[in-house]
N, C-alpha and C positions, 0 to 999 in steps of 0.2 A: 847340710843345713846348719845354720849358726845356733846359738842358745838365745831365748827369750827374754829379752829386757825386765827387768825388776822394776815394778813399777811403787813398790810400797813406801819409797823411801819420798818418794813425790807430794808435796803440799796440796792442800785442796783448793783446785782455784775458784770455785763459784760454781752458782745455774750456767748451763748450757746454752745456747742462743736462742732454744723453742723455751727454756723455763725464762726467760729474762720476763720482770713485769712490763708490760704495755704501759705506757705515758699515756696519761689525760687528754682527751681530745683538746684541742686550742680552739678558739672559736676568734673572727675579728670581731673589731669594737663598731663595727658597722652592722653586723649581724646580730651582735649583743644588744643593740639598739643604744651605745655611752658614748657614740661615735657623736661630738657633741660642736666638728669643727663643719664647717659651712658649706654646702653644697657647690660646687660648680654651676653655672647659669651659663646654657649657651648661647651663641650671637643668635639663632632664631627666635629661643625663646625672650631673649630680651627685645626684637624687635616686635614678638606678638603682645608684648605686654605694651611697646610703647606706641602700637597700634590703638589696641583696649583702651589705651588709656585715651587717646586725640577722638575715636568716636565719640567714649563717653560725654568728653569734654563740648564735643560738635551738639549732640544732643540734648544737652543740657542749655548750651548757649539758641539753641532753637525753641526751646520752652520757653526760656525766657521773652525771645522775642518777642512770640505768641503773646503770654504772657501780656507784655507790653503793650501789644499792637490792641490789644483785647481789653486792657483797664483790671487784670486780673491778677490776685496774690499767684506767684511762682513755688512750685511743688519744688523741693529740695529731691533729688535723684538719690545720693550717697547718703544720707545721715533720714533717721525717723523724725529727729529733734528739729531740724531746719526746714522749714517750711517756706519760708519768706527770705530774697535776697536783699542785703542792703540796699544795692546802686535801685533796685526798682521799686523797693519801699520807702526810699529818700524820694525817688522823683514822684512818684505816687501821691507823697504829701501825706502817708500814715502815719500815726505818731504812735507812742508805747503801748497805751492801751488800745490802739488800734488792731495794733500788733497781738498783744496778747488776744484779739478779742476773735483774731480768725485764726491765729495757731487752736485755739478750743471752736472754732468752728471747723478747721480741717479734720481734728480729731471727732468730734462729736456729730458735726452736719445738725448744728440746730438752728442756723441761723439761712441767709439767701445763698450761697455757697452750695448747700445741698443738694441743686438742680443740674448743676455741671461738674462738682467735685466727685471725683471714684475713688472708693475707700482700698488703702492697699494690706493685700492680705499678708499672712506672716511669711509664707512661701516669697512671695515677693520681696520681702524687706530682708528675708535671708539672700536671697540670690544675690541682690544689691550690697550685703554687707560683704556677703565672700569674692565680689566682685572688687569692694576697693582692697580686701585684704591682698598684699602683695607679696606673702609669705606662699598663702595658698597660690596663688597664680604662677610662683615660680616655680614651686615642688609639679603642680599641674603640666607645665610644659618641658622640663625635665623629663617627666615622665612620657608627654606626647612625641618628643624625640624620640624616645627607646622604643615606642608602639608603634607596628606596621600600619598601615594604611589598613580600613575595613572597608566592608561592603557598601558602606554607606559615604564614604569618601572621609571620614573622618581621621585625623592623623596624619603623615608624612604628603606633606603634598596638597592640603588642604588650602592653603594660605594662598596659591596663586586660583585655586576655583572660587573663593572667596570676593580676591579682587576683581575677578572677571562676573561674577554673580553680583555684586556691587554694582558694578557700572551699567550692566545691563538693568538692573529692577529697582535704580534707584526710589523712582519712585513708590513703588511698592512698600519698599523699605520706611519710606519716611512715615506711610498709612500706620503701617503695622509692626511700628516700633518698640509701642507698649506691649503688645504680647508677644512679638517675639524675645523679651527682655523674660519671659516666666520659660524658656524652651531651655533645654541643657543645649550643649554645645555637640552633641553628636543627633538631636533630636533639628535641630536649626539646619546639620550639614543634611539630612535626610528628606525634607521639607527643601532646601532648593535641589536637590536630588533629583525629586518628584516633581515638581515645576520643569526640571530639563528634561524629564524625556517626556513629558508632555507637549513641551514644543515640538522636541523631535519628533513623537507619534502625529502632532498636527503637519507639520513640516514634509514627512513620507507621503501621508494621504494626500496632499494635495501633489507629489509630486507626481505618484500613480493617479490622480484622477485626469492631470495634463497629458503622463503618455498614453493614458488610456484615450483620450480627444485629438491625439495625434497620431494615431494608427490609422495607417491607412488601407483603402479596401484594395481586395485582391484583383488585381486586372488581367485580365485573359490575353493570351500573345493572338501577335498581330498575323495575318497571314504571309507576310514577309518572315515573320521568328518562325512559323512553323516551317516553312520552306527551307530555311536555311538550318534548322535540328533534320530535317528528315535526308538532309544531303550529308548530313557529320554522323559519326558514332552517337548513339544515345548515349544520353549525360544521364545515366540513373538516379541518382541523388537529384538533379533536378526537377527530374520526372515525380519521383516518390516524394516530394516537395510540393509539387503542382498539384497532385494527384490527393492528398491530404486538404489543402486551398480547396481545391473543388468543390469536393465533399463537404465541407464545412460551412462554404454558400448554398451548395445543393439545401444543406439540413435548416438552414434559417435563410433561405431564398427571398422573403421578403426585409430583410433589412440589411443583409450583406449584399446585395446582386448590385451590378451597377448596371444605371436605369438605363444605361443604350444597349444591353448587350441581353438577351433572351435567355430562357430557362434550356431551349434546344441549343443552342449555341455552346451553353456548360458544357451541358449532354456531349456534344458532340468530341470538345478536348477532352473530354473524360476516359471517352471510349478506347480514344485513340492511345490517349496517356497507358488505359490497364494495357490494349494488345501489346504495346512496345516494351512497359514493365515484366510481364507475368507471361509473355508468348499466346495469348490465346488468340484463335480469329475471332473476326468481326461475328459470327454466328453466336458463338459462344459467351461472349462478352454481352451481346445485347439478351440471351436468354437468361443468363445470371443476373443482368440487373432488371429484368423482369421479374425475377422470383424474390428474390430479395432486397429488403429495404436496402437506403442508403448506406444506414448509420453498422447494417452485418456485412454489408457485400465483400470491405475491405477485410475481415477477419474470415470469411470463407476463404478468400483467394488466396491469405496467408496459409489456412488452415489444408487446404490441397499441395504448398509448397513443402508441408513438414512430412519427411519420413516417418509411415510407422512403424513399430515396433513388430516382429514377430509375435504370433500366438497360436496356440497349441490347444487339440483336443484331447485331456487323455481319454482313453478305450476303457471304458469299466466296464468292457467282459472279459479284460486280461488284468487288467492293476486299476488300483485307487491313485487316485491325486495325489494325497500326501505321499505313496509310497516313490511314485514317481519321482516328486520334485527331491525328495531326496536323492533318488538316482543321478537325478541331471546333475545338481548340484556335486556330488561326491567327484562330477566329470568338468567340473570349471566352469558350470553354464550361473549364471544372476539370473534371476525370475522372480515372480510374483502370482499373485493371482489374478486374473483378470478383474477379478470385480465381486462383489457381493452378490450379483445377479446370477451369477453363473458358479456351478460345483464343477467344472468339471477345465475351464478353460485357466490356460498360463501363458502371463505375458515374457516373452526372452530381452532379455537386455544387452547379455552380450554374454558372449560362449565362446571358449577355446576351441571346440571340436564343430565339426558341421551337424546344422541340426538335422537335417535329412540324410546322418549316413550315420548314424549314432546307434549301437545293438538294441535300445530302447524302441528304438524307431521300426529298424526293421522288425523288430520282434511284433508289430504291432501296438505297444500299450498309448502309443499317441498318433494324433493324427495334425498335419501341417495346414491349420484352418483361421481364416478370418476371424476378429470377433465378432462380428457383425453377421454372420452365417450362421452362426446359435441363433439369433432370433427368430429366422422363419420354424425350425425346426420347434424349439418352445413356443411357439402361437399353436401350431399343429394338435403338440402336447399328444401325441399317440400311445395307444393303450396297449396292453399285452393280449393277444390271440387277434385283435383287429388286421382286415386288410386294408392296404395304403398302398396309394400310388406317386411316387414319384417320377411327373413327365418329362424333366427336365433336367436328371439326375446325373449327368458329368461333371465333374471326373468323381462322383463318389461320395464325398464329404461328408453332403447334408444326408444321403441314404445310408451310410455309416453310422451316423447320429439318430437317425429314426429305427434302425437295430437296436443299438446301444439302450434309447429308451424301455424299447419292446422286448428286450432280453433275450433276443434271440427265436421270439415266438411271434407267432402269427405269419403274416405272409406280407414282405414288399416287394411290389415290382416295378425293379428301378429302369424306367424307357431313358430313351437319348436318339435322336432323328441321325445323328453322326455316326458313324460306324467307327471310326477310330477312336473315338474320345469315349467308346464301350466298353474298350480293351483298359482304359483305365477304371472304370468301376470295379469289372472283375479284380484287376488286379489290388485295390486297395480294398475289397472283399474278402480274399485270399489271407492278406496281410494281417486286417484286423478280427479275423475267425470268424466273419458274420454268415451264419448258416440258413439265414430266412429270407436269403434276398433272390428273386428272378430277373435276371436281365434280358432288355428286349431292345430294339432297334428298328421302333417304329417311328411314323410322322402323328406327332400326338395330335396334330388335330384329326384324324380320321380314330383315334384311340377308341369313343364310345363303340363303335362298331367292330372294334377287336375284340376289347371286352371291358364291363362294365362294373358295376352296384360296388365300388369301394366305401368303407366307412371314412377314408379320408384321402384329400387328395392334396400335396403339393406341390404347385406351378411358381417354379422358379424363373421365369420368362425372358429371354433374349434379350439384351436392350442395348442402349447405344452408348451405357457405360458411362456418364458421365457424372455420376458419383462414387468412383474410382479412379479420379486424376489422376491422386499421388501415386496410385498405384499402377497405372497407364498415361503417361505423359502425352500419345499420340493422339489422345481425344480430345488435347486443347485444340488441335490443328486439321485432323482427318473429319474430325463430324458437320454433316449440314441438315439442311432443313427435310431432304428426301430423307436423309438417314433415316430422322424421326418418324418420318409418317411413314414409313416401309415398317418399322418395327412396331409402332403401335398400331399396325394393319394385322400383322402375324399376332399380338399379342392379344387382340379379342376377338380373333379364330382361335388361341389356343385354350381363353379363359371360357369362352364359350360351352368347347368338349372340354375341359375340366367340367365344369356345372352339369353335363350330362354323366359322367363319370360318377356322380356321385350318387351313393345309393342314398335318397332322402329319409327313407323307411327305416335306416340304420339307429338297433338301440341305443349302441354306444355313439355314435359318428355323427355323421351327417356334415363333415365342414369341408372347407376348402380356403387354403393360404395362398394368396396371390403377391408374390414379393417382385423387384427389379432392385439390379444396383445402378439407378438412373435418378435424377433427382428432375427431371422433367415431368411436368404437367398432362402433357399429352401421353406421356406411357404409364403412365398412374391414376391420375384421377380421372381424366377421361375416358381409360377404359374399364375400369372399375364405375362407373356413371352407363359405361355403354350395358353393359353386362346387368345393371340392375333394372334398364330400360328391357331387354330382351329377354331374362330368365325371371321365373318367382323367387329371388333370393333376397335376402336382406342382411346385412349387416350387423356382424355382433363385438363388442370389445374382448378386446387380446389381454 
């Protein structure tokens, strides 16, 4: 290591570079406001001045005219003081005291002047003096150079809407010259502003009111067009094209229909249109639009094409709800609740794991059920120590459910005419722990005579399934008209012994639930009509 430089012998040279004082701020003499040399004027702003100025001048030589044509003293535009022009006070024939004697009647209106002279207020004599000042007019447009264009059109860009607003309302212009001389210049661009899209909004409506009178109505294909689609691939998008058209005359059939072609004739490409869109037969299709109006039928048949969703009954004789969906969930599965209606049901959205092979599952705390299957079971509403007969109780579900409410207590006896679809109650029995259920493997219409006096009974009844599409695709195609009447033949034999089944004496009881998953007429309300013709029953809200 060397030795350390002596620094003592060293002069002082000053503050440091952070002690140095700060200079004075400088300011220009444009900002200081002593900038005292002369604005630049640019080519626009010069040509809008020497616009202002050729109007003024136009409008001034137009008063005059007036003026003239009329035998009348001339109102000076630019000065308070000038009232009267030479050249039309010479040819006039007014002499000095003439003159003096209507400058004091412009100012005062004491003389015949007063009936067509309008007194101008101080607002106005100011606008008109900053109008010929041309100091202010150039700092003005200096400044509208620098300023963007606003809302109102005012600014950059103004000068060519101007001339084209000119030529189109001149005469407007000429009318209402004197008041628009009291408007500022962004009050004047805003005001023809509003004049243009008033045109325009007149100008649309009438263009809609022409396509609207030039639409024309839907024509139905000829028997040559249907001939030659039924020989080609269906054109779906043409189909669901027609198929909407239809409809739409269907629903206002007297003023869309064209007058040569019938209301059966609609009918009839209607029919054809849904079979070839949506697969259903001619059976099906004619009892759909029997049940339902026009203006639903299209949203049922949508409404049968959508997948539903799995849902779940949990077992509340082994777990609760919440404890469950926490289960599933911890396993990948999305869910919800079914509904507010329901404690007990979950709808699946979508799951990692299979829901029917999940420990959950087997272990019993849930059961693989419709939502729509809760319902007959909650109309039932069964009590605890009551007996209940379920006649119809394959594979289980709803007699699962009628446990579950009854806690295990009382006594059901779940029948089924099937023999092998028995081995599934037992076994979803087993599963879900229900210990109050007796299974039997009779023909329930011979039931009263096995045995009898239940406090409630429900008959879940065969049917021919056609409010179950989506869920059974082959009953767009497989069901006919025998179907139905075979099945509401068996369905008021078996509502029948239901109604003997039931003990009416019963303190707690006395009902009986008649459900289908059929949305037909003949297996509902006809046999429910038949049954109230044949037994003393009546009718109570669910």
């Amino acid at each position: 290591m060397g030795r350390k430089k002596d620094k003592s012998d060293l002069g002082k040279r000053g503050p440091g570079r952070k002690a140095r004082k700060q200079q004075d701020p400088q300011f220009s003499a444009k900002l200081l406001g002593t900038d005292d040399t002369d604005k630049k004027v640019g080519h626009r702003a010069r040509l809008r001045a020497a616009k202002r100025k050729s109007k003024k001048e136009a409008r001034q030589q137009d008063k005059e005219t007036r003026a003239l044509k009329k035998n009348l003293p001339v109102v000076a535009e630019s000065k308070d003081d000038e009232l009267l022009d030479d050249n039309s006070s010479n040819d006039s024939g007014l002499e000095d005291v003439e003159l003096e004697a209507a400058k004091g009647a412009a100012r005062g209106f004491t003389d015949e002047n007063k009936g067509w002279l309008q007194p101008l207020d101080k607002k106005t004599l100011d606008l008109l003096s900053s109008d010929d000042d041309d100091d202010d007019d150039d700092e003005g447009d200096s400044e509208d150079e620098d300023m963007p264009a606003d809302d109102f059109g005012a600014g950059v860009g103004m000068d060519s809407e101007d001339d084209s607003d000119d030529d189109d309302d001149e005469e407007e212009e000429e009318e209402g010259q004197e008041g628009d001389d009291d408007l500022l210049p962004i009050e004047k661009a805003s005001k023809k502003l509003r004049k243009k899209h008033e045109i325009q909004k007149k100008l649309a409506e009438e263009e809609l009111m022409t396509n609207i009178a030039q639409i024309e109505k839907f024509q139905l294909p000829s028997g040559q067009e249907i001939e030659l689609e039924a020989s080609q691939p269906p054109d779906l998008t043409l189909i669901s094209l027609r198929i909407r058209e239809v409809m739409g005359v269907l629903g206002d059939f007297k003023n869309k229909r064209d007058p040569e072609r019938s209301r059966q004739e609609y009918v009839e490409v209607l029919k054809g249109d849904l079979m070839n869109y949506y697969g259903y037969n001619k059976f099906m299709i004619e009892k759909l639009m029997e049940i339902f109006p026009m203006a639903e039928l299209n949203d049922v048949l949508e409404a049968n094409e959508v997948h539903r969703p799995l849902t779940i009954r949990t077992n509340t004789l082994k777990t609760r709800r919440r404890d469950l969906a926490q289960a599933l969930i911890n396993r990948g599965v999305n869910l919800d609740p079914v509904g507010k209606w329901s404690k007990v049901g979950l709808v699946i959205f979508e799951s990692s794991v299979p829901i029917g092979a999940t420990p959950e599952y087997l272990a019993g705390h849930y059961v693989l059920q419709g939502a729509s299957s809760f319902l007959p079971v909650m109309a039932l509403a069964p009590q605890e120590h009551e007996s209940v007969l379920d006649m119809c109780s394959a594979p289980g579900g709803k007699t699962t459910y009628i446990s579950a409410l009854m806690k295990n207590t009382g006594r059901v006896l779940a029948n089924d005419a099937n023999k092998d679809r028995v081995k599934s109650i037992v076994g979803n029995a087993h599963r879900c722990g229900v210990t109050n259920i007796v299974v039997s493997n009779e023909d329930g219409r011979s039931f009263p005579k096995v045995q009898g006096g239940f406090d409630r009974v429900l008959l879940d009844a065969p049917c021919t399934g056609t409010g179950v599409v989506g869920k059974d695709e082959s009953v767009k195609t497989n069901k006919s008209m025998d179907d139905v009447y075979n099945s509401a033949k068996l369905q008021k034999e078996l509502l029948l012994a239901a109604i003997d089944s039931v003990n009416a004496r019963s303190k707690t009881g006395g009902y009986l639930v008649y459900s289908t998953c059929s949305i037909l007429v003949e297996e509902n309300e006809w046999v429910v009509d038949y049954a109230l013709k044949k037994r003393s029953v009546k009718l109570v809200p669910t």
